[in-house]
C-alpha positions in Angstrom: 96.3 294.9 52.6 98.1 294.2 55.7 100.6 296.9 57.6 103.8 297.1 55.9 102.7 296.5 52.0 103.3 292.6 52.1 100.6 289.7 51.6 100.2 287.4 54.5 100.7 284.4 52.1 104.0 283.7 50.1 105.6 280.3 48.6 109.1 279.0 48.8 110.3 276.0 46.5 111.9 274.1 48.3 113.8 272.9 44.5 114.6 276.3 43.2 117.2 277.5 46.0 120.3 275.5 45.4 122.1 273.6 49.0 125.1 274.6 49.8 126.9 271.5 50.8 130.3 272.8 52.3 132.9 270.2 52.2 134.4 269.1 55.8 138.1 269.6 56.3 140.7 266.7 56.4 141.7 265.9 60.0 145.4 265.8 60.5 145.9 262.5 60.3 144.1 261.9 57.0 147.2 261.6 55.0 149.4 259.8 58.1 151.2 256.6 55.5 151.6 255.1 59.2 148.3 255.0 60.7 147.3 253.7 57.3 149.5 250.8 57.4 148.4 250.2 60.6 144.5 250.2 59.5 145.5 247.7 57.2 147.2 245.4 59.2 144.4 245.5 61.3 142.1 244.6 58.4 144.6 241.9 57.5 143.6 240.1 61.1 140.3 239.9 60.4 138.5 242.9 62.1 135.9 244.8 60.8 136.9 248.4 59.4 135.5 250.3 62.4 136.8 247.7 64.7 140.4 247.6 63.3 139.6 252.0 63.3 139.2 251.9 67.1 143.0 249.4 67.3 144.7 251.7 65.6 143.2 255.0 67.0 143.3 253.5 70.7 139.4 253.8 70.8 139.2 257.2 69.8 135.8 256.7 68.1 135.7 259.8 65.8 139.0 259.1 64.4 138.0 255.4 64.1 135.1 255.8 62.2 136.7 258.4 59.7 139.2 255.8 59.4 136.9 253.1 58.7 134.6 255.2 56.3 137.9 256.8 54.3 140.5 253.9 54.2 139.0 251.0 53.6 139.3 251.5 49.6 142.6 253.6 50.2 145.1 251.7 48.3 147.9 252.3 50.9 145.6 250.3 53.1 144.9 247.4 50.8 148.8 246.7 50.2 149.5 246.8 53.7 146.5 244.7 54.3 147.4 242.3 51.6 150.9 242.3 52.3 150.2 241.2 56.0 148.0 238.5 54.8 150.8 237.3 52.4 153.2 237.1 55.0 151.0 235.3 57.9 150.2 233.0 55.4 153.9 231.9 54.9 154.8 232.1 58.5 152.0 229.6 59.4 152.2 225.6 59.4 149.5 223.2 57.8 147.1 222.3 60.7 148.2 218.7 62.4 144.9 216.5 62.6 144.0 217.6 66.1 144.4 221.4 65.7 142.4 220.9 62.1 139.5 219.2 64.7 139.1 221.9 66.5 139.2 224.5 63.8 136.2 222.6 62.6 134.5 222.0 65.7 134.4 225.3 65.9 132.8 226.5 62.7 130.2 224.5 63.2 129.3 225.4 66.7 129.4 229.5 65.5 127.7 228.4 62.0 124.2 230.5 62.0 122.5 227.3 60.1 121.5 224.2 61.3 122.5 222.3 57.5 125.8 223.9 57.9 126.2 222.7 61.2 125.3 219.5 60.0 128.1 219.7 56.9 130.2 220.7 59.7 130.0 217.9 61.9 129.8 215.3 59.2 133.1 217.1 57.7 134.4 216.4 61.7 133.6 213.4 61.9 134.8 212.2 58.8 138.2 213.6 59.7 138.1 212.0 63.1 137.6 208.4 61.6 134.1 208.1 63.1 133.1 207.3 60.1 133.5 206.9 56.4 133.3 204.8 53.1 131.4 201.9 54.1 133.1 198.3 53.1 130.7 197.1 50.1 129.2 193.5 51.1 130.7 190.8 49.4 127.0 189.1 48.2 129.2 186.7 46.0 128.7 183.0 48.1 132.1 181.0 48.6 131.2 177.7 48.7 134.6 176.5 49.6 133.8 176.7 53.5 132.0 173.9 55.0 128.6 174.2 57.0 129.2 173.6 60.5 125.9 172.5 61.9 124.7 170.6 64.9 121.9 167.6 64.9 119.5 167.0 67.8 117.4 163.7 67.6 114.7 163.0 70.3 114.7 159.7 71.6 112.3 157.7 74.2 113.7 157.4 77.4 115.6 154.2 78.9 113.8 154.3 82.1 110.7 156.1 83.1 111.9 159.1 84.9 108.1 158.8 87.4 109.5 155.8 89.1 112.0 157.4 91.2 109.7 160.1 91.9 107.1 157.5 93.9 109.5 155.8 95.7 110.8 159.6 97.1 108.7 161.4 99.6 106.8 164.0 97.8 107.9 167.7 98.6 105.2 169.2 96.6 102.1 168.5 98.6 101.2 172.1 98.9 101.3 172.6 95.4 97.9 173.1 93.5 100.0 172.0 90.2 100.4 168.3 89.8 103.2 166.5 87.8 101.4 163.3 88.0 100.6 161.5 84.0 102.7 164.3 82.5 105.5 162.9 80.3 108.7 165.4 79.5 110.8 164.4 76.7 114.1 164.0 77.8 116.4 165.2 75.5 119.9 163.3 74.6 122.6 164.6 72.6 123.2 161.7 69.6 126.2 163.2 68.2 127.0 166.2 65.6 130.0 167.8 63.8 131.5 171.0 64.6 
């Protein structure tokens, strides 16, 4: 038996003592109907909820990341953010054909896949007139039109063009190619339509 009347060994379950799990306070500004409204706007423009936490909390990072883990389901938040949204969309214009171009040309150069870049440059360039719906060929035949066409006949030649050629002093004497005993058709336009 060891001093003091205790075994050396002893077992703790780890299950049978029941945690404690004390809840945190609520900072001050948990229940702020501004900042909320704020949050949501912020949502409303497309930021992420810890981004659009750090807007409204000028980059106080603990407050913008209660914010973003507490208010995104708040329903104070969502009608702000939805009311936002339903305004914006309102305010804005349709897209003119240039502004819709770039809106595209820009999806596709920030789309993570190369098929939906591809959808997204076909869906530009459709837009842009590059192309589209091919005319269908007409394979029907219209035999209204006339065949223009053009006849060449070969004749023999009036005179033999070598004659002049041996009469004329010959340029070609240090040329290992002869001419002499060939015979070249001339060729003589009869007549055609057109």
């Amino acid at each position: 038996m060891p001093p003091f009347g205790f075994d050396d060994t002893f077992t703790v379950d780890p299950w049978s003592i029941p945690i404690q799990v004390k809840e945190l306070p609520k900072p001050d500004f948990a229940d702020n109907e501004e900042l909320k409204q704020a949050f949501g706007i912020a949502l409303g423009k497309g930021l992420a909820p810890f981004d659009a936490g750090l807007e409204v909390f000028a980059g106080d990072t603990p407050k913008g990341l209660w914010a973003s883990v507490n208010w995104t389901k708040d329903p104070m938040t969502l009608a702000a953010r939805d009311a936002y949204v339903a305004a914006i969309k309102k305010q804005q214009k349709p897209l003119d054909k240039d502004e819709l171009l770039q809106e595209v040309l820009d999806a596709a150069k920030k789309a993570p896949e190369y098929k939906d870049k591809a959808s997204l440059f076909k869906l530009y360039s459709d837009i842009a007139g590059y192309t589209g719906k091919a005319e269908p060929i007409n394979s029907t035949v219209n035999n209204s039109q006339t065949n223009n066409f053009m006849k060449i006949t070969l004749v023999k030649p009036e005179t033999d063009f070598r004659e002049p050629m041996k009469n004329s002093p010959n340029l070609n004497l240090q040329s290992k190619i002869q001419n002499e005993g060939t015979a070249l058709p001339k060729l003589k336009l009869v007549g055609g339509s057109g």
